[in-house]
C-alpha positions as CSV (number, residue, x, y, z in Angstrom):
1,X,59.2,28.2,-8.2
2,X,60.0,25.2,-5.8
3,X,58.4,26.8,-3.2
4,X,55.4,27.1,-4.9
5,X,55.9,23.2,-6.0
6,X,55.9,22.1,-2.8
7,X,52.9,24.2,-1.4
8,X,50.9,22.1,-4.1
9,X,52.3,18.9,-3.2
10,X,51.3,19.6,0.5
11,X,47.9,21.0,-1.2
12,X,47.6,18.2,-2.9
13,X,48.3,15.7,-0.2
14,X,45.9,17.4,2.0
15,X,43.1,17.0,-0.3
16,X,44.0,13.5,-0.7
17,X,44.1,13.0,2.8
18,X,40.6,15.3,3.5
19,X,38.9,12.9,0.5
20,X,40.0,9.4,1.9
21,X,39.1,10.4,5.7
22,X,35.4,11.7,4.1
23,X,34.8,8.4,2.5
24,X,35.7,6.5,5.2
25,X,33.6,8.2,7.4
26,X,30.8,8.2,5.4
27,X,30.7,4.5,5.3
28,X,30.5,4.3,8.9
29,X,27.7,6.3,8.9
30,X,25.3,4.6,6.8
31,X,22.4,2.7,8.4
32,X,22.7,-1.2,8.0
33,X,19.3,-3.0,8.2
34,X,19.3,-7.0,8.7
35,X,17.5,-8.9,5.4
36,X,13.7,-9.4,6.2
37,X,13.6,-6.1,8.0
38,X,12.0,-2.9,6.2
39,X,14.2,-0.1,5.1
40,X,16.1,-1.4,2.7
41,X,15.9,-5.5,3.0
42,X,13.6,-7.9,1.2
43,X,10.4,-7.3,3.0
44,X,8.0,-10.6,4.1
45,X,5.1,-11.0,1.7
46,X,1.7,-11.3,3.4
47,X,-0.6,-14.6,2.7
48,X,-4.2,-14.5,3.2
49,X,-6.5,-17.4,3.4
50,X,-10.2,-18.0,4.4
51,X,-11.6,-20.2,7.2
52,X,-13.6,-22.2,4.9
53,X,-13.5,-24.0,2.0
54,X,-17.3,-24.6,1.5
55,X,-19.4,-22.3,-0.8
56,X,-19.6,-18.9,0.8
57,X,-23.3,-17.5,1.4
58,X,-24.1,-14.0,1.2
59,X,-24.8,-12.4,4.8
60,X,-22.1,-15.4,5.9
61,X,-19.4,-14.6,8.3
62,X,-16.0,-14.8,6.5
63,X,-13.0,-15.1,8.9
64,X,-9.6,-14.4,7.6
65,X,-5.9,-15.4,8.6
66,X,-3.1,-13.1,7.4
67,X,0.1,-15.2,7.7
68,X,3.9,-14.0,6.5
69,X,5.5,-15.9,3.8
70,X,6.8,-17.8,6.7
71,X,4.0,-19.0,8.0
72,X,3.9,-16.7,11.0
73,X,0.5,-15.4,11.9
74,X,0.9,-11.2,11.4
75,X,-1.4,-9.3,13.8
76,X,-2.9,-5.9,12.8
77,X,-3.2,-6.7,8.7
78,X,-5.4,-4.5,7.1
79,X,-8.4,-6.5,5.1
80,X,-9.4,-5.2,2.2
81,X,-12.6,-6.1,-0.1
82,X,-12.8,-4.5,-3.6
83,X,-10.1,-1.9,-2.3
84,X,-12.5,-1.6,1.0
85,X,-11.0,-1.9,4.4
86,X,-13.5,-4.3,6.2
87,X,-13.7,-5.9,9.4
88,X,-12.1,-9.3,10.4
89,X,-14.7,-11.1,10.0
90,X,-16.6,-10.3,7.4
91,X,-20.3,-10.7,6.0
92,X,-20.3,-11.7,2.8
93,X,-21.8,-9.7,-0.1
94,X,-23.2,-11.3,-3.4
95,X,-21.3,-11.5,-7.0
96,X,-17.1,-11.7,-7.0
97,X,-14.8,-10.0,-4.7
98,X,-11.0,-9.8,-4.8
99,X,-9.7,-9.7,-1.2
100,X,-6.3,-8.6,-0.2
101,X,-4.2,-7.9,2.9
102,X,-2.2,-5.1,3.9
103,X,0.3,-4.2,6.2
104,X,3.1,-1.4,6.7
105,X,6.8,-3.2,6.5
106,X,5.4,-6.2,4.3
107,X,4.7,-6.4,0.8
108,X,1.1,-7.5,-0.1
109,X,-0.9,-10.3,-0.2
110,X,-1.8,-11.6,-4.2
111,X,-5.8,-11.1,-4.4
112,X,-7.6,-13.7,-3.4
113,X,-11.0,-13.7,-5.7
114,X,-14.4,-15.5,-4.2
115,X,-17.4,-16.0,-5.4
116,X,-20.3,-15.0,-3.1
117,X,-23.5,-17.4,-3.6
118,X,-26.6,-15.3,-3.0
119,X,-29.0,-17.1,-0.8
120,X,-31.3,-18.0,-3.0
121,X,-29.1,-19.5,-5.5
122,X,-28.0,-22.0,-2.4
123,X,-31.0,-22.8,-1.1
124,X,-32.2,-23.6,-4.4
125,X,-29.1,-25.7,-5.4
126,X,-29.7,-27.5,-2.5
127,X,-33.0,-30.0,-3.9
């Protein structure tokens, strides 16, 4: 009976050891990603502004900057009008339009909503 006492202490003990040595190394493996970096951090929020702040024409050209919540200018955004990729810059269509900007790693812009005068209406306003 002692004998079989101490071949579950060393049992015991071995497990003990196995467990601690399996948490350790498992902490060394994980993967530690800086804040502000995808994967796991807080992720920079896009910004998207227009290049004008005068009423907006339809058939206009519509340039747009994409900065980070930094203030950083971020290359290779997507633009998006009414869920529509578009090009950078952009000829304006009539009515409202929520415009956002997209970007793998960052979180979205917030919309942007503009109101597209139709070329009538500003020529007319104009007298």
């Amino acid at each position: 009976m002692n004998k079989t006492k101490q071949h579950l202490k060393r049992l015991l003990m071995l497990l003990i050891g196995i467990s601690s040595l399996s948490i350790v190394a498992y902490d060394f493996n994980q993967v530690h990603t800086p804040l502000g970096h995808s994967g796991g951090g807080i992720e920079k929020k896009l910004v998207i502004s227009t290049d004008t702040n005068n009423d907006i024409v339809t058939g206009s050209l519509v340039r747009f900057t994409v900065l980070d919540d930094q203030q950083q200018i971020v290359k290779g955004a997507k633009i998006l009008v009414n869920n529509t990729v578009v090009s950078n810059p952009w000829v304006a269509t009539s009515g409202t339009v929520d415009i956002k900007a997209i970007k793998e790693g960052y979180l979205p812009s917030e919309d942007l909503q503009l109101y597209i005068l139709s070329e009538t209406y500003a020529i007319g306003s104009l007298h």
